[in-house]
C-alpha positions, 0 to 999 in steps of 0.5 A: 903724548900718544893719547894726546895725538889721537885725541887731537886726531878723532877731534879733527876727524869729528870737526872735518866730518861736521864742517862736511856735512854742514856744507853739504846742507847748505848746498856749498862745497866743503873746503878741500881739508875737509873731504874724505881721504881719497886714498882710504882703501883698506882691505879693497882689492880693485880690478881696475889696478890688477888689471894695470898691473897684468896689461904692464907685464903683458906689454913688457914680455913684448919686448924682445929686449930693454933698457932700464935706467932707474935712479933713486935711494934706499933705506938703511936702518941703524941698530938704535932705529934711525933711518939712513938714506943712501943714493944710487943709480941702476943701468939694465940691460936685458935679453929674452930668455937669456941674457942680462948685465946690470950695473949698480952704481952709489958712492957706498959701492959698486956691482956689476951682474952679469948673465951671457944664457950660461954663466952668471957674474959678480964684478966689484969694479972698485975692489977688483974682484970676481966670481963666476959661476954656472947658471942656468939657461933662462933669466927666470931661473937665474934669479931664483938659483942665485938667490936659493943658492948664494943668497943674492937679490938683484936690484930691481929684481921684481922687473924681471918678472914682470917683463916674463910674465911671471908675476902671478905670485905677486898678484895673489899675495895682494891684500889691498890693490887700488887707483890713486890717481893720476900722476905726472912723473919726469913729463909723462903722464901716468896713473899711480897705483897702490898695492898692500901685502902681508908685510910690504906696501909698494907703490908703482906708476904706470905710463898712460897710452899704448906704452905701459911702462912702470915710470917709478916704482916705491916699496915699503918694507913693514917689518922693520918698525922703522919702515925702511923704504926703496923709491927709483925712477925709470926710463925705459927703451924699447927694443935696443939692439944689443950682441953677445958682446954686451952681455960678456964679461971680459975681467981687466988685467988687475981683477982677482978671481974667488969664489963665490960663497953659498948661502946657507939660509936663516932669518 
């Protein structure tokens, strides 16, 4: 069956490219199934779409405070391989350099994220339960102490570092890196952008204007041969005022305290 398809495949190709050429002699317009692919960029690291991605960062490490509201779905693998779709919403709410909550929200379950500039909070509303521990004394080095030490990766963890400018890592492991096109996405004009890695393909769609907000963002994760994928749209606001109240954590009367367990590593 697969020798049949790319058979099927190469003998469209090779017709398309003849209907193409033909059309092009005859000096009339190949029909649109016809054209190249649009979006055939392999191996092509564009500066035009580097250069969208640092204008972003440099506009978010702007801000003083954001934000984020992102609602979409994530990809779950079963162990026979069959791709399981699940739902959920995200609310950010962050201070530079130190302070963030964020809560997530789906019908599997519920996380709540807290970091006041000293300590960093995991709440499980439906379960009851909490931990806290020390952190440290700014939103970059939170992400990474959590992760290195309990193995915790925060939802939409990479929009941190693009809104402190420590993005760098990311632009130097690109592969491939170019302009799709333009795109309307929940009304607002943007340009859509796509980006290879080694082993993740990622897409992200950035505001049109002097407001370069990323407005949906897609990420593919090619390792897994089922290529289980995470999509979320965001809305965005700029500069709220928040107080150290919004980034305390205040637990009910029914919440049970544990302890957090520490990550010991591995694949």
């Amino acid at each position: 069956m697969k020798r049949l398809w790319y058979a099927a495949t190469a003998a469209g190709m090779i017709l398309s490219l003849v209907t193409a050429q033909s059309a092009l002699a005859q000096g009339t317009q190949a029909p649109k199934s016809a054209m190249p692919d649009p979006i055939a960029n392999e191996g092509v690291v564009e500066d035009e779409a580097v250069d969208a991605l640092k204008e972003m960062s440099t506009f978010l490490t702007s801000a003083r405070t954001l934000q984020v509201q992102g609602v979409g779905s994530l990809d779950v693998v079963t162990n026979d391989g069959q791709r399981i779709q699940l739902d959920g919403s995200t609310n950010y709410k962050i201070r530079k350099p130190n302070g963030f909550v964020i809560d997530y929200v789906s019908d599997v379950k519920s996380r709540r994220f807290i970091y006041d500039g000293k300590n960093f909070t995991v709440y499980s509303p439906k379960l009851g339960y909490y931990s806290t521990v020390a952190a440290p004394a700014t939103n970059r080095e939170v992400l990474q102490t959590i992760y290195d030490k309990f193995g915790i990766s925060l939802p939409l963890a990479d929009l941190f570092k693009w809104a402190d400018g420590s993005s760098d890592d990311r632009i130097k492991a690109l592969r491939s890196a170019y302009n799709v096109g333009p795109a309307t996405i929940d009304g607002v004009e943007t340009d859509h952008y796509a980006f290879r890695e080694d082993n993740v393909d990622w897409e992200i769609w950035i505001q049109q204007g002097d407001q370069p907000f990323p407005r949906k963002l897609v990420i593919v994760d090619r390792n897994d041969p089922a290529k289980p994928t995470f999509n979320t749209r965001l809305l965005w606001t700029l500069n709220p005022a928040f107080t150290d109240a919004d980034f305390a954590f205040v637990p009910d009367a029914n919440a049970k305290k544990i302890q957090l367990a520490t990550y010991k590593g591995g694949e």
